[in-house]
C-alpha positions in Angstrom: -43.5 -18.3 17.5 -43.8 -14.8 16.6 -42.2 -13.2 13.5 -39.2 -11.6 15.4 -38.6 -14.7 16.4 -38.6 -16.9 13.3 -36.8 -14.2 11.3 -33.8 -14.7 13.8 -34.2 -18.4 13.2 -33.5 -18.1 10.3 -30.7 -15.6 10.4 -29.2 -17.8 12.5 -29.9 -21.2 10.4 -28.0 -19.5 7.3 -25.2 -18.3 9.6 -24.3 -21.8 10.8 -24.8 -23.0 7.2 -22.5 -21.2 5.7 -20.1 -21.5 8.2 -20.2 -25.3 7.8 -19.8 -24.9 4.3 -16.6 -22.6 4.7 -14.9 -25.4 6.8 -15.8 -27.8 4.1 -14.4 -26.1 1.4 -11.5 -24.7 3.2 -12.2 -21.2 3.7 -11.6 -18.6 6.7 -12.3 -19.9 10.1 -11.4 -17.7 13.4 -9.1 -20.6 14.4 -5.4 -19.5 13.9 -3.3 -22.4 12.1 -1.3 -24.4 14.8 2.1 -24.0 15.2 4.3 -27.5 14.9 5.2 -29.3 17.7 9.3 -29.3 17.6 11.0 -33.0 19.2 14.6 -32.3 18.8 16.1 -35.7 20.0 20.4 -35.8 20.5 22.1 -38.9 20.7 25.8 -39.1 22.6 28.4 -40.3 21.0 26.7 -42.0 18.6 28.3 -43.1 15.3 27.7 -42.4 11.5 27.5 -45.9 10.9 25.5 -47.6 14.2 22.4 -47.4 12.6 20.0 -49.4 10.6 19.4 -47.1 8.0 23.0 -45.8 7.9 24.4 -49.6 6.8 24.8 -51.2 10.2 24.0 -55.0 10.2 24.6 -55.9 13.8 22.9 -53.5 16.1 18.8 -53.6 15.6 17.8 -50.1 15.6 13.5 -50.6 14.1 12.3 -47.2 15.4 15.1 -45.0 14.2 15.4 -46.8 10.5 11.2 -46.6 10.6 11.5 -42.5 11.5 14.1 -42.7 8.2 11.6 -44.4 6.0 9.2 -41.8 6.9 11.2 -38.7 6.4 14.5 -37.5 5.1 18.3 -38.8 6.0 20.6 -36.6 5.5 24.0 -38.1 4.4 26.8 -34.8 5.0 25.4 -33.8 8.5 27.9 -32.3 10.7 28.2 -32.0 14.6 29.2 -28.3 16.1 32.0 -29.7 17.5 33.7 -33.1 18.0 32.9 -33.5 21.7 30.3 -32.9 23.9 29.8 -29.7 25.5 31.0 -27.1 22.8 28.9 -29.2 19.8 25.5 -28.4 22.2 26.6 -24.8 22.5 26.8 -24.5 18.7 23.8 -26.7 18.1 21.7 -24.2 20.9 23.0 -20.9 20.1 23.6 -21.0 16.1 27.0 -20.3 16.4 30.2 -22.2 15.2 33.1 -22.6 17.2 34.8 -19.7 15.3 32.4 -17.4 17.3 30.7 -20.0 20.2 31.0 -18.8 23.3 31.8 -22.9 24.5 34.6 -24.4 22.4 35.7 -27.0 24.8 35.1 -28.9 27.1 35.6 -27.5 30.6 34.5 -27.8 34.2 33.1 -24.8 35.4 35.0 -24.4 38.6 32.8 -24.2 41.4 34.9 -27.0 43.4 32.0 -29.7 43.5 32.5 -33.2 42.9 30.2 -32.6 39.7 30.6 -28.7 38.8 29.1 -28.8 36.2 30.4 -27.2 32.4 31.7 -23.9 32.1 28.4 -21.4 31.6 27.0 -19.3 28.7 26.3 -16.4 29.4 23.3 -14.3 29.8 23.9 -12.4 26.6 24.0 -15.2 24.6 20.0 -16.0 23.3 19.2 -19.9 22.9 17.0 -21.3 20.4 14.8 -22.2 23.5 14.4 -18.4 24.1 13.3 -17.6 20.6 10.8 -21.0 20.7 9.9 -19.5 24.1 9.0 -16.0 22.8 7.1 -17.1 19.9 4.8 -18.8 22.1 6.0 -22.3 22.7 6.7 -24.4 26.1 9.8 -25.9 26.1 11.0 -29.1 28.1 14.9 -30.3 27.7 15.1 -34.1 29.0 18.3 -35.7 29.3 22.1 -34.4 29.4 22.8 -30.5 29.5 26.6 -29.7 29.9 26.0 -25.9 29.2 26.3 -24.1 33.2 25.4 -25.4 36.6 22.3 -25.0 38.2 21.8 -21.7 39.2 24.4 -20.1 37.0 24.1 -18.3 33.5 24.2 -21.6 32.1 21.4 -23.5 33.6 18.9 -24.2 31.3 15.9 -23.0 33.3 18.0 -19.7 32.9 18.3 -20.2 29.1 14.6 -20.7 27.5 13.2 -23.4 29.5 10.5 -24.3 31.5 11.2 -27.9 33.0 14.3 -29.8 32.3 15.2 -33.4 34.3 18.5 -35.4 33.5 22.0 -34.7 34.1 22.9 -31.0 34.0 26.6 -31.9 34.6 28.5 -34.7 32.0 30.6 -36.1 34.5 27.6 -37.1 36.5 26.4 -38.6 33.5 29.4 -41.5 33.0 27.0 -43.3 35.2 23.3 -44.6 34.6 22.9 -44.7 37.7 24.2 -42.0 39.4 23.3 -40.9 43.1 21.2 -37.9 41.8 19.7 -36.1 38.6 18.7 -32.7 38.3 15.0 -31.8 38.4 14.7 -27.7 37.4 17.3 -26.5 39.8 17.2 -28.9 42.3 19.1 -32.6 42.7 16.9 -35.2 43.1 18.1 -38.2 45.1 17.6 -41.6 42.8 20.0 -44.0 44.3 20.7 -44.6 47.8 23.9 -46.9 46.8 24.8 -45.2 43.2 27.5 -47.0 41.1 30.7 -44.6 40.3 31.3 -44.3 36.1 34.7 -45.6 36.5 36.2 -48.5 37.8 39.1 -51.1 37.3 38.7 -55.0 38.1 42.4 -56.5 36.2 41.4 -59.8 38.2 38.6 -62.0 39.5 35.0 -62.3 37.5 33.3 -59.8 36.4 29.2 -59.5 36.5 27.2 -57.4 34.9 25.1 -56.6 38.1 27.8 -55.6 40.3 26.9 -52.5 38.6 23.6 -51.8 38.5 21.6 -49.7 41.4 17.9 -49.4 42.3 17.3 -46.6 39.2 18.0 -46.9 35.8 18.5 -42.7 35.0 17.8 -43.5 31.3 14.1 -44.7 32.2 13.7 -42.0 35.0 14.4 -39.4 32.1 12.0 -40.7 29.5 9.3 -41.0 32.0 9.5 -37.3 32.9 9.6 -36.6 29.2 6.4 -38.4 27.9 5.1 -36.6 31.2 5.7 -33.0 29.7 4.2 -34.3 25.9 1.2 -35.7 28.1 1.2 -32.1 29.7 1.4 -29.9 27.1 0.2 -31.7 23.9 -2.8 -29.3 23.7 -0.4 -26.3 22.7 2.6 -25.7 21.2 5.5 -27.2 22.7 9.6 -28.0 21.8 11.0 -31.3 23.2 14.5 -31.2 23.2 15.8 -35.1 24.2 19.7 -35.1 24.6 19.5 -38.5 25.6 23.1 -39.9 26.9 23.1 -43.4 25.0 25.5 -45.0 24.1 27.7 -42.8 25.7 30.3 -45.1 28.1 30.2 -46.2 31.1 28.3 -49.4 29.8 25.5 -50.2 31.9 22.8 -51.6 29.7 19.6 -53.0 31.2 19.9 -57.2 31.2 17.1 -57.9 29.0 18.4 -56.0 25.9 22.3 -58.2 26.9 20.2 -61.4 26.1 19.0 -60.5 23.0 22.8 -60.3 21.3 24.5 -63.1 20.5 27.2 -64.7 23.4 29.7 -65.9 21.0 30.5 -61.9 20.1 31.9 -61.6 23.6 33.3 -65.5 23.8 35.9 -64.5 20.9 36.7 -61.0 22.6 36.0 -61.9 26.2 35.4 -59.4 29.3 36.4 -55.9 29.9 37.8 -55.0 32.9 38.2 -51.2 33.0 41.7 -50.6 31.3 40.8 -47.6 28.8 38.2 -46.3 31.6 35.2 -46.5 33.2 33.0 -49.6 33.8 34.2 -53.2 32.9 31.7 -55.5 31.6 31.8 -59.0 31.0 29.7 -58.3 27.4 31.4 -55.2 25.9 30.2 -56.0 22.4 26.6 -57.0 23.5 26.6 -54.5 26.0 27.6 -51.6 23.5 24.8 -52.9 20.6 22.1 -52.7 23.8 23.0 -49.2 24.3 22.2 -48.4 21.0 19.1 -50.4 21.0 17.7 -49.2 24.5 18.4 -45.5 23.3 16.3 -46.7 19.8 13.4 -48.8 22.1 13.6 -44.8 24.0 12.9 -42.8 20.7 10.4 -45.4 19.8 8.4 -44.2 23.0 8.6 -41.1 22.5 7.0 -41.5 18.6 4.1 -43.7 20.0 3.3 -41.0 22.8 2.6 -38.6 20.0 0.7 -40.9 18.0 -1.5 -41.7 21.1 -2.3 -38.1 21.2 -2.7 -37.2 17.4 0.5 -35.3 17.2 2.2 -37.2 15.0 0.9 -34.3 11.9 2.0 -31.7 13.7 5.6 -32.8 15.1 8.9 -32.1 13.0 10.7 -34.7 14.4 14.9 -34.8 14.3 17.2 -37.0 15.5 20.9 -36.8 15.1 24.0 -37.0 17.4 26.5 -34.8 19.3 29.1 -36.2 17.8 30.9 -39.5 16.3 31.7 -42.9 18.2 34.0 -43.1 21.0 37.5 -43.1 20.5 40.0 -46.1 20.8 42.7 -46.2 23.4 45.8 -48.2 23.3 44.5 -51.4 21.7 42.8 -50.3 18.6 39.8 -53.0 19.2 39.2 -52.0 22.8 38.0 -48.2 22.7 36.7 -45.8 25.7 34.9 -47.6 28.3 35.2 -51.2 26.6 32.9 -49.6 23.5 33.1 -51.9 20.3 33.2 -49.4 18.0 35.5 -51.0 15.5 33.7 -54.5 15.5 30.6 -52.7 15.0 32.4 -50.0 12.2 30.8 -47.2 14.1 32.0 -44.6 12.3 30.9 -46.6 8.6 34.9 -46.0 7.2 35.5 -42.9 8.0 38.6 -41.5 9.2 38.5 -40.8 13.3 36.2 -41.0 16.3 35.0 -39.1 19.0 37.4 -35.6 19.5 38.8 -35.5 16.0 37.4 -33.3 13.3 38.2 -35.6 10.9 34.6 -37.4 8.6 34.4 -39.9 11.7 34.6 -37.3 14.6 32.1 -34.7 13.1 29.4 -36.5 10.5 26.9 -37.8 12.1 23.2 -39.6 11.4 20.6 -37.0 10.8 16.9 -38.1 10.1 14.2 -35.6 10.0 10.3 -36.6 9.7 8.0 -33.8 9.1 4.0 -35.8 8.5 3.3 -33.8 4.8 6.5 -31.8 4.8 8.9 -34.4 3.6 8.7 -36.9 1.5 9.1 -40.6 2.7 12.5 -42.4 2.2 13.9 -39.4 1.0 18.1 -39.1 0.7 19.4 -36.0 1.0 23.1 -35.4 0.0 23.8 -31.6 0.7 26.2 -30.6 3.6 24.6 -29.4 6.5 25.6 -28.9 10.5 24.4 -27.7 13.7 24.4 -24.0 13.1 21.7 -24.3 10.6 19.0 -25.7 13.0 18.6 -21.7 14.6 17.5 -20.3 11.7 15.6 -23.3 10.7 13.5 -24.0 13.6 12.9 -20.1 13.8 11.3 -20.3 10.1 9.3 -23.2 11.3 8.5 -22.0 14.5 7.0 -18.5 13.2 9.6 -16.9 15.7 12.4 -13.7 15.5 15.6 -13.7 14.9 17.4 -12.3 17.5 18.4 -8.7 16.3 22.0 -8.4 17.9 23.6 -12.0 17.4 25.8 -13.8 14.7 24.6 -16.5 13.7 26.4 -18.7 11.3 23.8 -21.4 9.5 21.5 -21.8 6.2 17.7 -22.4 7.0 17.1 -25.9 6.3 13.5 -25.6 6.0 12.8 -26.1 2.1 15.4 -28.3 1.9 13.2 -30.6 4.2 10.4 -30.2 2.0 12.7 -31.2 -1.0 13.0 -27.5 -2.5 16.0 -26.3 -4.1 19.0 -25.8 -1.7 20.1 -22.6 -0.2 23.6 -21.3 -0.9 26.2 -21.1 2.0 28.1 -17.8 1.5 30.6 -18.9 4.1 32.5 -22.3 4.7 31.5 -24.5 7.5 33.9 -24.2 10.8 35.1 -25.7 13.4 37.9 -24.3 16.0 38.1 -26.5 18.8 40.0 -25.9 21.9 40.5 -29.2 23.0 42.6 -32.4 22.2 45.4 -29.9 21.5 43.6 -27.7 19.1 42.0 -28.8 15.8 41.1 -26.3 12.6 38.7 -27.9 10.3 36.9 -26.3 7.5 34.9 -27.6 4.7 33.9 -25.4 1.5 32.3 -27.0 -1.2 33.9 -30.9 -2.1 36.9 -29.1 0.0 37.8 -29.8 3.6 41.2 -28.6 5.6 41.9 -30.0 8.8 45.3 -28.6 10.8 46.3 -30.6 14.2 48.2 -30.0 17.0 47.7 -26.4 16.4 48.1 -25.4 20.4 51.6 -27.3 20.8 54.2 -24.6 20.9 56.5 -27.0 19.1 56.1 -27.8 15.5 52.0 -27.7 15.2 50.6 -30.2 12.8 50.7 -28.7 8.9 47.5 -28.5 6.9 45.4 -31.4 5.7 43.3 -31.2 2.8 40.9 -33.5 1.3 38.4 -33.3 -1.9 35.5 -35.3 0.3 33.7 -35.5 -3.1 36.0 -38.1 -4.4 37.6 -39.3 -0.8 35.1 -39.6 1.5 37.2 -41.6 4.2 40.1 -38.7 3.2 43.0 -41.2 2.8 44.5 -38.7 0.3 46.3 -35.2 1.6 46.2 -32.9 -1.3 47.3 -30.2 0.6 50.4 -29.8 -1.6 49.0 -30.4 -4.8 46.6 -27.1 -4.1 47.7 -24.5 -1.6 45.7 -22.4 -3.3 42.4 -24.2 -2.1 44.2 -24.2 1.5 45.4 -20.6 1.9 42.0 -19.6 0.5 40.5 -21.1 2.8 42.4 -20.9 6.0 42.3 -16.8 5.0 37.9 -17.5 5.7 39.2 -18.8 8.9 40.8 -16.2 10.3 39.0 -13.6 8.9 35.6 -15.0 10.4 36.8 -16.3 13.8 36.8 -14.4 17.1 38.6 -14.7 20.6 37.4 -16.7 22.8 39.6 -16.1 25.9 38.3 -19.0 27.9 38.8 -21.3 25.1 42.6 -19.9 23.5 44.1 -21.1 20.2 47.2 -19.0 20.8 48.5 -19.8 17.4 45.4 -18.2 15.8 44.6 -15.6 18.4 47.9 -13.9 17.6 46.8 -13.0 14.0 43.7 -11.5 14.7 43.7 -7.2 14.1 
């Protein structure tokens, strides 16, 4: 070797040296730091109170109470709204009702036999086009209700670059529905699907007669672990609306078998009075759903473990809104759902379309490997407008210059910092179920009813939440102070939607 080349030798012997000794001791390496994986996993119609770690005893739930023990529970977590379409508008856009473009739900008109919701528009920016921008691939697997296929709405047309599941809700009363929607096209999954809704008043009642070929709950996870398998060398956001436990009950047989038969032997069957399916189980049937959508997220957590994601994944679960409501008979509610056997919504007031505690607080876990401490509580009121501006902080991503958006970041709190202050009451201004107001300030909440009926709309509510969680105590006229205050944030803050009209509101804007 001549001395040209040993000199480089060893040139190149102390490079590689002290490059090794950098990595060791942390210093500057050419590799940029990773950006989090984001799994953003929605629950339907699940209730404060159906889960392990949220006090229920009856349903098992081992995956979602283990994600709990390994991150943060939030205690005062709102939905957007207290159904489902408008709540994933909010929870997508970072806008409350008071400014959402959706506040309702609403076919979109196109004369199908499943239309699909009514759009958002093009102008409207989705967190999946911020996540999108700033570099990340984003899947959404499970149930959309934001705009047909190939209209503003569509997902592929807001941020996304696969989605699979059920773009419109009313499709998704069935789990096994004659098609799902793959991108922009419908895929064909059952050659004899089962209807969401049926009566049976007489005769017996099994729980095959409806089941078909495809399960649409397995078809959907399958397709999801596909895109982490696809993309789990880069960046990605995994957004799971899953539609468990939403009714009709149609709950795979082995999951029926594990819950107890003298639930239903008290009870006995449903046969389809307050809607969709009957079932001969309704109370073991309901607890499966919760459990098959728990054995689901469970899946999903080993998947990223099997790939060494698990460090880099923020992982939140939560739910679109609370427990279905009751009909008639106050122990049989939507679809046969147990919901009051089970104390879905834990003692709060409501269900499902109401914005009372039980309509719009919801389970909220978020697990973040080095980020959060384990089996951490945390108490502070939060709701679906914050996760924009949270997910943008974590993602490294803009905020979009030109839109209003209406949450805190959430991000320290998380990681156990100091909370943030909210300079503006929470909100909610929903069209449906003849018009609710709700807002919260503080240990303050108003609620006003009935406020579309032209005659006598329902008179304000108000509730110190710190003192009266389930608010059995209106002390609306002890302070109508606290309640014009805050009903003057209301209508100062909140715009016309003319697609979604609160005519008693509309009328006092300038």
């Amino acid at each position: 070797m001549n001395k040209t080349s040993i000199a480089v030798a060893i040139i190149f012997s102390t490079l590689c040296f002290q490059s090794v000794a950098l990595a060791c001791i942390g210093g500057p390496t050419n590799q940029p730091e990773s950006k989090p994986n984001i799994v953003f996993i929605l629950a339907d119609d699940l209730g404060y109170g159906e889960l392990g770690c949220y006090g229920q005893e009856k349903i098992k739930t081992p995956n979602i109470d283990r994600l709990a023990k390994q991150g943060v529970r939030f205690t005062q977590h709102y939905t957007g709204a207290p159904v489902c379409a408008p709540a994933r508008c909010v929870l997508m856009t970072g806008q409350h009702l008071g400014h959402a473009e959706i506040r309702g739900n609403r076919r979109s008109g196109n004369g199908r036999v499943f239309p699909g919701q009514f759009p958002i528009t093009d102008e409207i920016v989705t967190i999946a086009e911020v996540l999108k921008e700033a570099g990340y691939t984003n899947g959404a697997f499970g149930k959309w209700g934001l705009g047909p296929s190939n209209s503003s709405g569509s997902p592929m047309k807001q941020g996304f670059d696969r989605f699979y599941g059920y773009n419109c809700q009313r499709n998704a009363h069935s789990y096994y529905p004659p098609f799902l929607d793959s991108d922009e096209k419908e895929i064909r999954i059952n050659k004899f699907p089962i209807p969401g809704h049926h009566r049976k008043p007489k005769g017996e009642i099994l729980a095959e007669d409806f089941r078909a070929e495809n399960y649409a709950p397995d078809l959907i996870l399958k397709e999801a672990l596909k895109f982490v398998d696809k993309n789990k060398s880069k960046p990605f956001f995994l957004y799971l609306p899953f539609v468990e436990p939403h009714v009709a009950m149609q709950p795979p047989q082995e999951w029926l078998d594990r819950y107890p038969k003298q639930w239903d032997e008290e009870n006995g069957v449903y046969r389809g009075q307050n809607g969709y399916l009957p079932h001969p189980r309704p109370r073991a049937a309901y607890a499966s759903m919760i459990s098959d959508l728990d054995e689901h997220v469970g899946t999903v957590l080993d998947r990223l473990e099997k790939h060494g994601l698990t460090e880099n994944t923020i992982v939140i679960f939560t739910s679109d809104n609370g427990p279905t409501h009751g009909g008639r008979d106050p122990n049989c509610h939507t679809g046969g759902a147990a919901c009051t056997f089970f104390n879905s919504n834990a003692g709060l007031k409501g269900y499902k379309g109401s914005c009372y505690e039980g309509g719009i607080r919801v389970p909220c876990i978020v697990r973040w490997p080095g980020k959060t401490k384990p089996e951490t509580v945390c108490d502070m009121p939060s709701y679906f407008p914050d996760w924009f501006p949270t997910l943008t902080e974590i993602a490294g991503a803009k905020t979009p210059e030109n839109q209003q958006l209406d949450g805190i970041n959430l991000t320290g709190v998380i990681q156990g910092k100091p909370v943030p202050q909210r300079n503006e009451p929470m909100i909610w201004d929903f069209a449906g179920y003849s018009g609710i107001v709700a807002i919260r300030d503080g240990k303050w909440k108003a609620v006003r009813t009935k406020v579309n009926r032209k005659n006598n709309p329902g008179d304000w509510e108000l509730y110190d939440l710190d003192a009266d969680r389930n608010e059995t105590t209106n002390l609306a006229a002890q302070h109508p102070e606290v309640v014009e205050r805050l009903e003057k944030a209301f209508i100062e803050t909140r715009t016309i939607e003319p697609d979604f009209p609160l005519p008693l509101y509309d009328s006092m804007a300038d």
